[in-house]
C-alpha positions in Angstrom: 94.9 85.0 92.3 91.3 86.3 92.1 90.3 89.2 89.5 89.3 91.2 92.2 92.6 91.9 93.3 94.3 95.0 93.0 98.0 96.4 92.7 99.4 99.4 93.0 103.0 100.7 93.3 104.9 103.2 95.3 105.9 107.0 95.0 107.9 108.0 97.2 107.4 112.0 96.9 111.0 113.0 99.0 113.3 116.0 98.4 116.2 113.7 98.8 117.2 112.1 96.0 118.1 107.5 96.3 115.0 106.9 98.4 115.6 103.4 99.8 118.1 102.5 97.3 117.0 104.2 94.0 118.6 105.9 91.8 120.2 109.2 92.8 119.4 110.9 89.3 118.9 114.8 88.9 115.7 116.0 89.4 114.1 113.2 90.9 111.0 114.7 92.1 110.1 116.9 89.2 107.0 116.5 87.6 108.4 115.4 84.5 110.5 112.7 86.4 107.5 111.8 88.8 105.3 111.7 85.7 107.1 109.1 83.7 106.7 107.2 86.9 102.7 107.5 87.2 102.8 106.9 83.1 105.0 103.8 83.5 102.5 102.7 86.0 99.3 102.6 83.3 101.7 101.1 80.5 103.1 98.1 82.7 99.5 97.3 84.1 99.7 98.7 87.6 96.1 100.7 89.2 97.8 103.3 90.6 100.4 104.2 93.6 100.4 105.3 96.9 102.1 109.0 97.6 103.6 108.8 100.6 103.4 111.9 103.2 105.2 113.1 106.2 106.3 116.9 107.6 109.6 118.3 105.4 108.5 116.2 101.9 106.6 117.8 99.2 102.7 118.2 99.7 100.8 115.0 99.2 97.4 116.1 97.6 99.5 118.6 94.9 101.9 115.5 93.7 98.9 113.3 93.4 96.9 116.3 91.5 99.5 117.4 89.2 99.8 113.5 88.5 96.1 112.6 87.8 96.6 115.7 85.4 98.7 114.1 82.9 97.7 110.5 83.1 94.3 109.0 82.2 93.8 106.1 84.1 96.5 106.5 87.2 94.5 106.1 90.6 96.8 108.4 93.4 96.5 106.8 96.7 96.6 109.8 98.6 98.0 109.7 102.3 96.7 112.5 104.2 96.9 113.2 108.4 94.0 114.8 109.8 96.6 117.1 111.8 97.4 118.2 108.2 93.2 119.2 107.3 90.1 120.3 108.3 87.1 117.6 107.4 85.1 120.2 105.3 87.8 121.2 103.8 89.6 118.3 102.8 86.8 116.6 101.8 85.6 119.1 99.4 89.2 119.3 98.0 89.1 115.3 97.3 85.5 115.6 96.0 86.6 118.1 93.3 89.7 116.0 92.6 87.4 112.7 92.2 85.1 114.8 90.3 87.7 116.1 87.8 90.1 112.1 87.5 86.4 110.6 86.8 86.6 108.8 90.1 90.2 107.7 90.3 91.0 109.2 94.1 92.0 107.0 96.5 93.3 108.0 100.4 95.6 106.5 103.3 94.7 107.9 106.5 97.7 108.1 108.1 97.6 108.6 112.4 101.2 108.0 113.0 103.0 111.0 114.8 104.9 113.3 113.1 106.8 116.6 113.2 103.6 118.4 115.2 105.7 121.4 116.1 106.7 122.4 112.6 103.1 122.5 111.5 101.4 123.4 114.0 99.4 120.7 115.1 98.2 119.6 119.1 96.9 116.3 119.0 97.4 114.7 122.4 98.1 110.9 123.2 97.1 107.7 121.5 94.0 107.6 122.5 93.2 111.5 121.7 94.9 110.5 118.4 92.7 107.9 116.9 89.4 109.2 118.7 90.2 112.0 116.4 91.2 109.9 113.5 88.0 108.4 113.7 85.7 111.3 114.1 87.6 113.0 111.0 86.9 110.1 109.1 83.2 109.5 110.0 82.7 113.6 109.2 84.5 113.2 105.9 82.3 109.8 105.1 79.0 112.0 105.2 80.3 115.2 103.7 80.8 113.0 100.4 77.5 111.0 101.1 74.6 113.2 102.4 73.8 116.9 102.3 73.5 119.2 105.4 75.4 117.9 107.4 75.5 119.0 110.9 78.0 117.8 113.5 79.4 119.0 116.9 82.2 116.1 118.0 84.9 116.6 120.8 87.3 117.6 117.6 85.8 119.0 114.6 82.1 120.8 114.0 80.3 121.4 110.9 76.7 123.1 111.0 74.6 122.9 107.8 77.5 121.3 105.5 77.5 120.0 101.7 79.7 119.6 100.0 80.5 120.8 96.2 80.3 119.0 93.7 78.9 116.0 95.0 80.6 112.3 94.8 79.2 110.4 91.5 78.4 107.3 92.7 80.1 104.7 90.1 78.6 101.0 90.6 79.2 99.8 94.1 81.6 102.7 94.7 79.7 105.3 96.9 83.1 107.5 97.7 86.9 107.2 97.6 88.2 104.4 99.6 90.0 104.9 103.4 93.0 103.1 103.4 94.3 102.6 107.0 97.2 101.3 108.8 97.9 100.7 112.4 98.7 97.8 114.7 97.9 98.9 117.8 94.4 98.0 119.7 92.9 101.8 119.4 94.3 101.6 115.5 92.4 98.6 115.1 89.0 99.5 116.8 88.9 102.8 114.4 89.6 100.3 111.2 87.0 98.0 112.5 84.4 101.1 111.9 85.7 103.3 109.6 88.2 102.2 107.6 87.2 100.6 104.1 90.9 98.7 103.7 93.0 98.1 106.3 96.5 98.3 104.7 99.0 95.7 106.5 103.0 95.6 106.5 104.5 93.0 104.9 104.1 90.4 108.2 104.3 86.8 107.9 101.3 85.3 107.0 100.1 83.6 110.7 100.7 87.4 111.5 98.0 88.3 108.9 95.6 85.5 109.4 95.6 86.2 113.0 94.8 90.1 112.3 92.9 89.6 109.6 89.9 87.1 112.5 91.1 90.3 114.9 89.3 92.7 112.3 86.4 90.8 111.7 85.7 90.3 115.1 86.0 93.7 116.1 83.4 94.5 113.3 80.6 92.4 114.5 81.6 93.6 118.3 81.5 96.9 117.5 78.4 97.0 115.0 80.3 97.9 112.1 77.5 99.8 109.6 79.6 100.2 106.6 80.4 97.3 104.0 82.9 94.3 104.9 86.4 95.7 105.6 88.9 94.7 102.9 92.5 93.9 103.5 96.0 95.2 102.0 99.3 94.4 102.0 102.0 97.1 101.7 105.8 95.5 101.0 108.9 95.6 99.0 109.1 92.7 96.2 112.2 92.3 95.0 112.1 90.2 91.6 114.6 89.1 89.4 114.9 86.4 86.6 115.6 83.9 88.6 115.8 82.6 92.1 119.5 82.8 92.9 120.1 86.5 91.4 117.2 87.7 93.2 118.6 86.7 97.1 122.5 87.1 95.8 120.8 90.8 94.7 118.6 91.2 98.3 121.8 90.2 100.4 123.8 92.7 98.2 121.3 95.2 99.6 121.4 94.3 102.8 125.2 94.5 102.7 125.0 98.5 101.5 122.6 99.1 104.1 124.9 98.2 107.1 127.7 100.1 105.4 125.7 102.5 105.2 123.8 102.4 108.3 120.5 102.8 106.6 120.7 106.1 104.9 117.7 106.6 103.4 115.9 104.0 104.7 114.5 106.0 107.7 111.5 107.4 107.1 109.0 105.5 109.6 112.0 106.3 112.1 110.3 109.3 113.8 108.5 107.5 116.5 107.9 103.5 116.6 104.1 103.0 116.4 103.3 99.0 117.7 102.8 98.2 113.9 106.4 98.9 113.0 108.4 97.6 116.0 106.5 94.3 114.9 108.0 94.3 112.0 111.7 95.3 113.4 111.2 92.5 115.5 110.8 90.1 113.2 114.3 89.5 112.1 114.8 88.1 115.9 113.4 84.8 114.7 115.2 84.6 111.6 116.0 86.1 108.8 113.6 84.4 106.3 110.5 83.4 107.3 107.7 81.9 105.8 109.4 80.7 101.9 110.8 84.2 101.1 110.0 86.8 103.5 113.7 87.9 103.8 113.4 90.0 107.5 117.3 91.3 107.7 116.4 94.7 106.9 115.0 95.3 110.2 118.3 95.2 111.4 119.5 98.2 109.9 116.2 100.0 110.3 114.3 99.7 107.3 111.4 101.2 107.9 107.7 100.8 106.7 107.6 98.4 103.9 111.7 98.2 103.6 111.7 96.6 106.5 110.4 93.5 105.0 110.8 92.4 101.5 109.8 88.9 99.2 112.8 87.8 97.4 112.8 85.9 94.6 111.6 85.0 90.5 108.6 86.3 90.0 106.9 82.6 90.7 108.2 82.7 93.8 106.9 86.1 94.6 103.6 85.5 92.7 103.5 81.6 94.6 103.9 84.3 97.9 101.3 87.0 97.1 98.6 84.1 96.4 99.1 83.1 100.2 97.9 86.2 101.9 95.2 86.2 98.8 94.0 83.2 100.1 93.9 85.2 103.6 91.5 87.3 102.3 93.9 90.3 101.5 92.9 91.8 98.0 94.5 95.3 97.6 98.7 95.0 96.9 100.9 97.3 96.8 104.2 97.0 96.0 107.5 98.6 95.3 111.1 98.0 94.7 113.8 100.0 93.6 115.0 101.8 91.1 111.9 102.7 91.3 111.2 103.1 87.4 112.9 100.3 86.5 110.8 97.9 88.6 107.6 99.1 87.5 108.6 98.1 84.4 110.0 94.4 85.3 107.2 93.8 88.0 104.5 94.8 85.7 105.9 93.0 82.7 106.8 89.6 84.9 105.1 89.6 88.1 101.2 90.8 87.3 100.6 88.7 84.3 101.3 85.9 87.3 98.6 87.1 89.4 96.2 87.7 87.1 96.2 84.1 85.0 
């Protein structure tokens, strides 16, 4: 795998404790707790991880804050909804944070619907949605990158705008990358033009290739003025020291969550955007597809990236990732629980792998 790939992990920033199988231990979302896991990250090799976000969890752009506090080189992948922020505002708030990590602020633009109601928000349908999406993320773009900034869209307005202190341009990195997801043909036309990575769920890989020539096209149709779009992959990797305790632990698993009927596993449950009922689909034509991509999850509602998962040694799941490398998807991130734990082992055995 290329050394221009990137990893990251996954915190899952929730009030409830066994998150998709962790461990249920006391004070699991403490800052001490979430701390060793942000510190575990820059020990076992990992760039950062992404914070998830969602009405009724703990705010986002705090956890990520209080972790970039402590840690010197952890990079927070910040998921944010434009519901949840003004432009102005949050991009003088991520400018500051950028400005105080030295440049390690990442963020995941997340469009999916949500609890609107509790906080207040009035976005309309799909295609209100994303229009807004877009125009938040344009605004944002030239609040970190030019001064004065006026701007009167059909969502947000600005008149005379700059924004304090400004981005430090570090080599060939102008701002904090957008990370986007979203399957759906209005998702995909606001990735084509404002998105920096477009973050995918762990799909087959004719699934990918055949998004991935989507994308590009849609670039060049619609005049794309930024630099190339890059590609992620979000998914579970579940790693053990060999082949057969890996699946005999994934079917174990799988085996708690129909007992269980997916208890914690629901957090993408709200409402099924197009990118997620792809991937609950997916078990329909098998339950392992490609060499490893083990889809029974989806039965029980996994959700997100539990819906999915690559089972197996860490060759296997290494032998795996270099596929959708070769696909032209360079930014990873991965996750597998106990949380902790499998930083540990996936850093230690999977990420030497990828990066020989």
């Amino acid at each position: 795998m290329n050394n221009s790939s990137e990893f990251l992990w996954y915190i899952p920033n929730d009030v409830k404790a066994g998150h998709r199988g962790d461990s249920a231990v006391e004070n699991h979302n403490s800052l001490d707790t979430l701390t060793s896991h942000a510190r575990a990250l820059e020990e076992h090799g990992w760039k950062g991880a992404l914070i998830g976000t969602g009405w009724g969890r703990p705010d986002t752009f705090t956890i990520a804050t209080s972790l970039a506090a402590r840690t010197t080189t952890f990079e927070p992948l910040i998921a944010i909804r434009p519901g949840y922020w003004r432009p102005a505002n949050f991009a003088s708030a991520a400018a500051t944070l950028d400005h105080l990590t030295g440049g390690r602020v990442r963020i995941n633009i997340v469009s999916g619907k949500d609890n609107l109601r509790a906080y207040g928000d009035s976005e309309g349908d799909q295609a209100h949605r994303y229009a807004r999406t877009k125009e938040f993320m344009r605004l944002v773009r030239r609040l970190w990158t030019e001064e004065n900034v006026t701007s009167a869209g059909e969502n947000f307005r600005v008149a005379d705008a700059t924004v304090m202190p400004r981005i430090q341009v570090r080599g060939d990195r102008r701002h904090p990358k957008f990370y986007f997801g979203g399957a759906s043909e209005a998702a995909e036309r606001v990735a084509a033009t404002e998105a920096d990575v477009q973050l995918f769920w762990g799909e087959p890989l004719e699934g990918v290739r055949e998004r991935i020539a989507r994308l590009k096209a849609l670039c060049r149709e619609l005049d794309r003025d930024l630099p190339p779009l890059e590609f992620g992959l979000r998914i579970t990797t579940l790693v053990r020291d060999t082949t057969e305790q890996a699946w005999t632990d994934a079917e174990a698993k799988v085996a708690e969550m129909a007992r269980s009927k997916g208890s914690g596993w629901h957090d993408h449950q709200r409402a099924l955007a197009v990118g997620q009922q792809r991937l609950l689909d997916l078990h329909e034509r098998g339950d392992v597809l490609d060499d490893n991509l083990y889809t029974a999850p989806g039965k029980f509602g996994g959700g997100g990236a539990g819906t999915t998962w690559l089972v197996g040694s860490a060759e296997d799941v290494a032998r795996s990732l270099r596929k959708y490398q070769d696909l032209g998807v360079t930014h990873f991130v991965l996750s597998d629980t106990p949380y902790l734990s499998e930083i540990k082992r996936q850093g230690d055995q999977l990420l030497p792998l990828l990066r020989g």
